[in-house]
N, C-alpha and C positions, 0 to 999 in steps of 0.2 A: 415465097411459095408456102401453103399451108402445109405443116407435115401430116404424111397420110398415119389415119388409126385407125387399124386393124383386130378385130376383136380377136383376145386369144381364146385358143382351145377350151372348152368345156361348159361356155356359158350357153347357158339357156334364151330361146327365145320365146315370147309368147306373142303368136301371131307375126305381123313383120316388124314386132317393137322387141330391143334385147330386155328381159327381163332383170338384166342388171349389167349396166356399165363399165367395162374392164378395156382398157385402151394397151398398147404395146408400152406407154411410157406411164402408167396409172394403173395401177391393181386396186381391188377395193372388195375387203374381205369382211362378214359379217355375223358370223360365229351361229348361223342358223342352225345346225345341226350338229351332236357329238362328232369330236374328229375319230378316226381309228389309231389307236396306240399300241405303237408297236417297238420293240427292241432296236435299238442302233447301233451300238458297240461290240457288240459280242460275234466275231468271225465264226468261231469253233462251237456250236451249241446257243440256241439263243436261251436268252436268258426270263424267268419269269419276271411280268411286268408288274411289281408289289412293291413301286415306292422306294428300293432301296438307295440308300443313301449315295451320289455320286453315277448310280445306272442311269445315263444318257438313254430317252425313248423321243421317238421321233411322233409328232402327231401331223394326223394328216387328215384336211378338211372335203369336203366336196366340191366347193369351189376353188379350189388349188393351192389355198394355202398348205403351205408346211413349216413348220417348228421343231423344235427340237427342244425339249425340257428338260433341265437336271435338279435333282432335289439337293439341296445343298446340307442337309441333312435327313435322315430316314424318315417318311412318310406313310398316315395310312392311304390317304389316298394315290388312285393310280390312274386318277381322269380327271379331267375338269367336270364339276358337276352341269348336268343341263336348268337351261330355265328359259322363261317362256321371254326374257330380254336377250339372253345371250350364252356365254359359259362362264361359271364361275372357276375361278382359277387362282381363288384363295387356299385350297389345298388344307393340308392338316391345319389343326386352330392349337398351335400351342407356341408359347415363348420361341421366340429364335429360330421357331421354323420356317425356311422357305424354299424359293424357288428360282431359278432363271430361266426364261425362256428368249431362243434367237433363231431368227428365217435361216440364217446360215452358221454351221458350224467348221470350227477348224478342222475336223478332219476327216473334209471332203471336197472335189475344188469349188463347189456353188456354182452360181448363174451371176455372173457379172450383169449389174445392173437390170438385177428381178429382187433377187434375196443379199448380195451382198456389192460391195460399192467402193471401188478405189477411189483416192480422192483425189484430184484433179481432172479428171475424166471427165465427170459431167458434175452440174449439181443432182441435188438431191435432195429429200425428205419422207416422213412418216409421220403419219398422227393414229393414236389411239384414242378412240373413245372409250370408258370406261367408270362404272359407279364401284363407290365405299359403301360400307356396310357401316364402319366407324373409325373414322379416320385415326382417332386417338391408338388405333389397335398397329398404325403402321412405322416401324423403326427405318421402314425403306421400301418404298414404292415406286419404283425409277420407272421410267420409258424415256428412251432415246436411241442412241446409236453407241457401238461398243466397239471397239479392234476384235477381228476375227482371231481365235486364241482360245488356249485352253483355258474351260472354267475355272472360275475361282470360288471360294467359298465365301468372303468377304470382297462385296461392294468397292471400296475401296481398294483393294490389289489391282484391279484392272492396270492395262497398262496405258488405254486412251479409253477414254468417254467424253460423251456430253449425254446430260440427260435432265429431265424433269422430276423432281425426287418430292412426293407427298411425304412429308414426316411429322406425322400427328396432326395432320393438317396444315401445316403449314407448305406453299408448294417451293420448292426450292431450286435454283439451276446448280449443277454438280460438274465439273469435268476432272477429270486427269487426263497428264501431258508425259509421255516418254517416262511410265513408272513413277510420274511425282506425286507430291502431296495433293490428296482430293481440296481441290477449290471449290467453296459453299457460297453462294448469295442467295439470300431470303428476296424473293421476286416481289414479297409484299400479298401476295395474293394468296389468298385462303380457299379450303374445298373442307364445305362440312359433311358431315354424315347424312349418308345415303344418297347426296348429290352425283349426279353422272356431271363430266368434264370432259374433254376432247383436248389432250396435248400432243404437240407437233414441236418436231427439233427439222430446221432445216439448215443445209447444207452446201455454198456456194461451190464452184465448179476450184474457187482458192482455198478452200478449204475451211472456209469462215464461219461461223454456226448462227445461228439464230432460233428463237422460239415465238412457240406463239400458244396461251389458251384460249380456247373456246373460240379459236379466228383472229386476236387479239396480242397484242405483243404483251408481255408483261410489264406490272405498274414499273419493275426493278429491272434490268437485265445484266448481262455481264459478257464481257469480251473474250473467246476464246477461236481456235483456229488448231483443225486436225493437221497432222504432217502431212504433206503434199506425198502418194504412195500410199498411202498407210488405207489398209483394207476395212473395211467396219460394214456393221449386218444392225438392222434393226435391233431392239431389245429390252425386253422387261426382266424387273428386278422386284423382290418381293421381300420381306424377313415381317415376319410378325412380331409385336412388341406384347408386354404383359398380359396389356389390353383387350388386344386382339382386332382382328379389323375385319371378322364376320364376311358375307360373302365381296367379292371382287370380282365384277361380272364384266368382261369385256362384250364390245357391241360391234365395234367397226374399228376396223384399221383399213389405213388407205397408204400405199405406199405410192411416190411417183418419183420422177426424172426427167429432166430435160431429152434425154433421148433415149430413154428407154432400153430395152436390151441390149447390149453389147457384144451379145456370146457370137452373133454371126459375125463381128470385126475380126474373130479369133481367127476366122480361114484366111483373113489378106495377110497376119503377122507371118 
């Protein structure tokens, strides 16, 4: 039996055709319009939204995406900038400065299987699309999938990843496994300046990972496998190099799943 798709909440139609295609097991987000940014951490007083180093702000699109940004060190800016492709989401331009951003944060319970993703449960994946400005400008440009958990400042802390890491151009696959040493394979595949790419990390229902650019496996790949349990939320990962890597204009992210939201399983547990 075909499973049924149901469009969710918020989209638009124009005429009897939807203006943009969102199924219950496929979101598909397009960064057309500034999000609104707004404080997330702060219970007692919220706090102003100016970049500060470590202040968690939530952004929130019009078509349903939501994020959650931390500056991994103090920033002037306090938005993604607009542009007539997307948002740019390169943030302050100086050495060592960056950012993280993730659909779901630890400390809140999420939407199982919208923004965050136990592993066994179903499969799973995410692709970003997104252009450089100057690739030489990036010490860490990751997208993929990350263990729900508190930020870190350094990339490498994590305590589970897989991801796609542009570094200086060069595109690279990345994991760590239960705290260990980040493992690097050079994919062989290159992204020069000002080129937009589309990467996608997916996600077997065993926990087994795979990638793909531009629809494409890579020339190189490399074996890895999340823990069976182990919670993980889309995510992007930024640190500017010397260089600088000028704007970072996200276009589309599409996240999907073999079945789609979970949250109404929660009433039969």
């Amino acid at each position: 039996m075909a499973q049924a798709k149901h469009v969710l909440y918020g989209q638009e139609k124009a005429g009897e055709a939807l203006s943009q295609v969102v199924y219950d097991n496929e979101q598909i987000y397009r960064f057309s319009t500034p999000p609104t940014v707004t404080d997330y951490e702060h219970i007692t007083g919220a706090q102003a939204i100016d970049g500060t180093a470590g202040d968690t702000t939530l952004h929130s699109y019009a078509d349903g995406l939501e994020m959650t940004l931390y500056p991994i060190v103090a920033q002037d800016n306090d938005r993604p900038t607009p542009s007539t492709s997307g948002m740019d989401y390169s943030y302050e331009q100086d050495d060592d400065d960056g950012i993280e951003l993730r659909m779901s944060d630890n400390t809140v319970k999420g939407r199982e299987g919208v923004d965050r993703f136990t592993v066994g449960k179903q499969a799973f994946e995410a692709e970003l699309t997104f252009s450089i400005a100057d690739v030489s400008g990036t010490d860490d440009c990751a997208f993929g999938f990350a263990k729900v958990e508190a930020h870190t400042a350094a990339i490498d802390n994590r305590d589970e990843m897989a991801v796609l890491n542009v570094i200086s151009g060069d595109i690279k696959i990345e994991t760590v496994l239960n705290n260990g040493t980040t493992s690097t394979t050079d994919t062989t595949d290159n992204w020069a300046d000002t080129e937009t790419h589309a990467l996608k990390v997916l996600v077997a229902k065993d926990g087994a990972v795979t990638y793909k650019i531009d629809g494409a496996a890579p020339s190189t790949t490399a074996t890895f496998s999340f823990d069976i349990g182990e919670v993980v939320t889309p995510s992007f990962y930024l640190l500017q190099a010397s260089d600088l890597a000028g704007a970072i204009v996200f276009q589309k992210l599409v996240v999907k799943s073999t079945s789609g939201s979970l949250e109404a399983a929660e009433d039969l547990d």
